[in-house]
N, C-alpha and C positions, 0 to 999 in steps of 0.2 A: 174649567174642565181639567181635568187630571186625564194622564197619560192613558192612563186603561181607555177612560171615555174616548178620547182622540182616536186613539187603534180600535176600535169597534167601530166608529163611526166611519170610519174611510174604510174600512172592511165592508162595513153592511151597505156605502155609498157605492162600491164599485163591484160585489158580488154577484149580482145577475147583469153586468156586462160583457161583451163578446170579449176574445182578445184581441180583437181591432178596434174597440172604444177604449179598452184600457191602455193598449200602445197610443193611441192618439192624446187620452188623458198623458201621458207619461209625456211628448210630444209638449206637446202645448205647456204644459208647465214649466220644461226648459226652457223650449223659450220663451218664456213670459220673462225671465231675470228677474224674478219676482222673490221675493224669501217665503210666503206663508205656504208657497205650494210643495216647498219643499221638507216641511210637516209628514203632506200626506205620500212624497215620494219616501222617506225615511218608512212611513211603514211599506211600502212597497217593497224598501230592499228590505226591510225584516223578513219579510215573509219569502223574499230568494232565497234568504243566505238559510235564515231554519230551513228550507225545502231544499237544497242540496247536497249534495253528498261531498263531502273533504275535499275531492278532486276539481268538483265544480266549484267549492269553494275556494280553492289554488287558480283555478283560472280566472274568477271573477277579481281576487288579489290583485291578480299581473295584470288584471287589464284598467284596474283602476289605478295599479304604479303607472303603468305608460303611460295614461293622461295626466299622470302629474310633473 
């Protein structure tokens, strides 16, 4: 599968989810400590960072310095 495929796929897999199945998907995949799930969280954050505006993008920055 190529990238495009991957992003469509986790797109089309969590699109008629509430946002409390996909917070729990998001949930559950951290802690699994798993590596594959973090595929489908990388297009999650794609789809944050294009949907936010600079500022929200500055905040999401610093909050992922602090965790580091």
């Amino acid at each position: 599968m190529n990238n495009i495929d991957i992003r469509e796929y986790i797109k089309n897999n969590f699109k008629d989810d509430t946002t409390e199945e996909i917070k729990s998907s998001i949930v559950d995949s951290i802690s699994s400590h798993e590596d594959d799930p973090l595929i489908g969280l990388g297009v999650m954050f794609e789809l944050l960072w294009n949907n936010s505006t600079e500022e929200q993008q500055n905040t999401i920055l610093t909050n992922i310095k602090k965790g580091m």
